[in-house]
N, C-alpha and C positions, 0 to 999 in steps of 0.2 A: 504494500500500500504506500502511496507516494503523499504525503499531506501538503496542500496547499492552503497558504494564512494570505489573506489582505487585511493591510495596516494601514489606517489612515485616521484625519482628525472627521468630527462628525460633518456631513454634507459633502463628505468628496467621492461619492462614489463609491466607496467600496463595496456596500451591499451591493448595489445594482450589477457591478460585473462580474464579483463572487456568485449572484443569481443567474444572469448570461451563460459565465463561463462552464456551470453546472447542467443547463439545459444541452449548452454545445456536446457536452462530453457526456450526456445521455442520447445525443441523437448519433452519437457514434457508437452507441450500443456498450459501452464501458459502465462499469459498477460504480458508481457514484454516489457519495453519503452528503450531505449538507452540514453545516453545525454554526447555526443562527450566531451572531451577537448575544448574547444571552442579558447584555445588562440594558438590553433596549428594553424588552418583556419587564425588565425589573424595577424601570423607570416609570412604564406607563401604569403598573398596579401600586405601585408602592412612592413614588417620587425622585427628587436629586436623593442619590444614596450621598452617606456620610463618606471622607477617607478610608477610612477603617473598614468598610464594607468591601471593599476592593481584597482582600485575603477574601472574604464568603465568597466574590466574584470568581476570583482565581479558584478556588477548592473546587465550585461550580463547573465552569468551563474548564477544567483541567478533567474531572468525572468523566463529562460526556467526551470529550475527546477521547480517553481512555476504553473508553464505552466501545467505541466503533468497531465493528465486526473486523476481520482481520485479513477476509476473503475478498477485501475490495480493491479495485483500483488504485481510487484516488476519494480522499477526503477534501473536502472543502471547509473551511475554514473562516468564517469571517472576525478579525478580531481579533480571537483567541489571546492565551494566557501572557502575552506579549503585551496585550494593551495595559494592564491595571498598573502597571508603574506611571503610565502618562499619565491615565488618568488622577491619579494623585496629586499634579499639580494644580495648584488653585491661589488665587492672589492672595488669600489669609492664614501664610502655611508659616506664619512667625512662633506656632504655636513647637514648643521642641518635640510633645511625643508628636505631632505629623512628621518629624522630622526623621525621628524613627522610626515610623512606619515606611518612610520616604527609602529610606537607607534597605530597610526587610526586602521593600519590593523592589529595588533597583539589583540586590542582589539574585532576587527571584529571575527576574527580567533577562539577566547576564546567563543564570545557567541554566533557564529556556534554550537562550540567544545559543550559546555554546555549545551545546548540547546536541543541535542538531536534529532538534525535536521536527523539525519543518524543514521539507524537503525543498519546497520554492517558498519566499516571500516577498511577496509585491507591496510596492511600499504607494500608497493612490494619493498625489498632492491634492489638493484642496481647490482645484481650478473648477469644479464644476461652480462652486460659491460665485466665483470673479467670473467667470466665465458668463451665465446667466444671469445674475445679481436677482437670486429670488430668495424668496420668504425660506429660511431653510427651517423656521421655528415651528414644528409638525407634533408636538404635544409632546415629544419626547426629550430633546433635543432643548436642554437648558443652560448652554454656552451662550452667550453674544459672541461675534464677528471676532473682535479682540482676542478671545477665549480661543476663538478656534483656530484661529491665525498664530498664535503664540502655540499652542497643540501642533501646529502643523510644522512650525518651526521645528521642534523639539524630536518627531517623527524624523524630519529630515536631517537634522543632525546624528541622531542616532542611528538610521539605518542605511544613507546614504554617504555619509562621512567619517564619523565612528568607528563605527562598525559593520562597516563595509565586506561584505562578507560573497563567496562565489554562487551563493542561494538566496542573492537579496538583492529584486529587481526595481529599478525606480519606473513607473508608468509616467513618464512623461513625455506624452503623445497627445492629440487630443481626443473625445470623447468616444468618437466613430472606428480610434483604430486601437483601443483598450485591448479590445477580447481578443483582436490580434496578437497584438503585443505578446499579449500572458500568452495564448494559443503557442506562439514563433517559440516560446523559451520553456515550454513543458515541455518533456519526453514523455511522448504519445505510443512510445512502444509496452 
């Protein structure tokens, strides 16, 4: 099984060609699993979760990823246990235990990252926001612009500069040629 992650800040896309790229590689007749954002579901019942929720987050998505049959393909991924270090930052993190939470999930983050748990990861900038300049505020989604733009920074520093790694691809193409993109750099054998 080959697992594929998209990483991105909220409103760039990444569901939509996590969702694409999953439909493609079912019309090619391959075993295909999905594994939602899980802390989208967790926002719309429940609200903005606390810092500290981000460990439930990860115990969560880490489960179900673990979960997935073993006979498959290719897993898809949206998110996954890569993201809850991002999302830890927040403008009012002067407080020291966030800081140490801060520090848990960074090293979480790293021996994800290292590990090699994800066999491709796409890293999706934030262009669909700039690109259309729409309402990206969908009930779930309780960033401002700033918020997401300072996320999307932090995504590309880390996964494009960093930690630049030979399984971590930056989509920066525009919209129409996404699922190419990811399509050109999976091994489809």
């Amino acid at each position: 099984m080959k697992k594929i992650l998209f990483v991105g800040a909220p409103s760039s896309g990444k569901t939509t060609l996590a969702n694409d790229l999953f439909v493609e590689l079912k019309k090619k007749n391959l075993k295909v699993e999905m594994i939602p954002e899980l802390v989208r579901n967790e926002i719309q019942l429940n609200g903005i979760p606390e810092l500290w929720e981000q460990y439930r987050f990860y115990i969560l998505q880490n489960s179900y990823e673990n979960a997935l049959p073993k006979n498959i393909d290719y897993a898809i991924v949206d998110s996954g246990t890569l993201m809850m270090f991002f999302y830890c930052f927040r403008k009012e993190n002067d407080n020291p235990r966030y800081r140490l939470l801060m520090q848990d999930m960074f090293k979480i983050f790293l021996d994800d990252f290292y590990s090699k748990k994800y066999d491709y990861i796409f890293y999706v900038p934030v262009r669909r926001v700039l690109e259309r300049n729409e309402d990206f505020k969908d009930g779930t989604r309780f960033q401002d612009l700033e918020d997401i733009m300072t996320l999307d920074s932090h995504l590309y520093l880390h996964f494009v500069k960093l930690h630049n790694r030979k399984n971590v691809f930056h989509v920066n193409c525009d919209l129409k040629e996404r699922l190419n993109f990811v399509l050109n750099h999976i091994d489809l054998n």
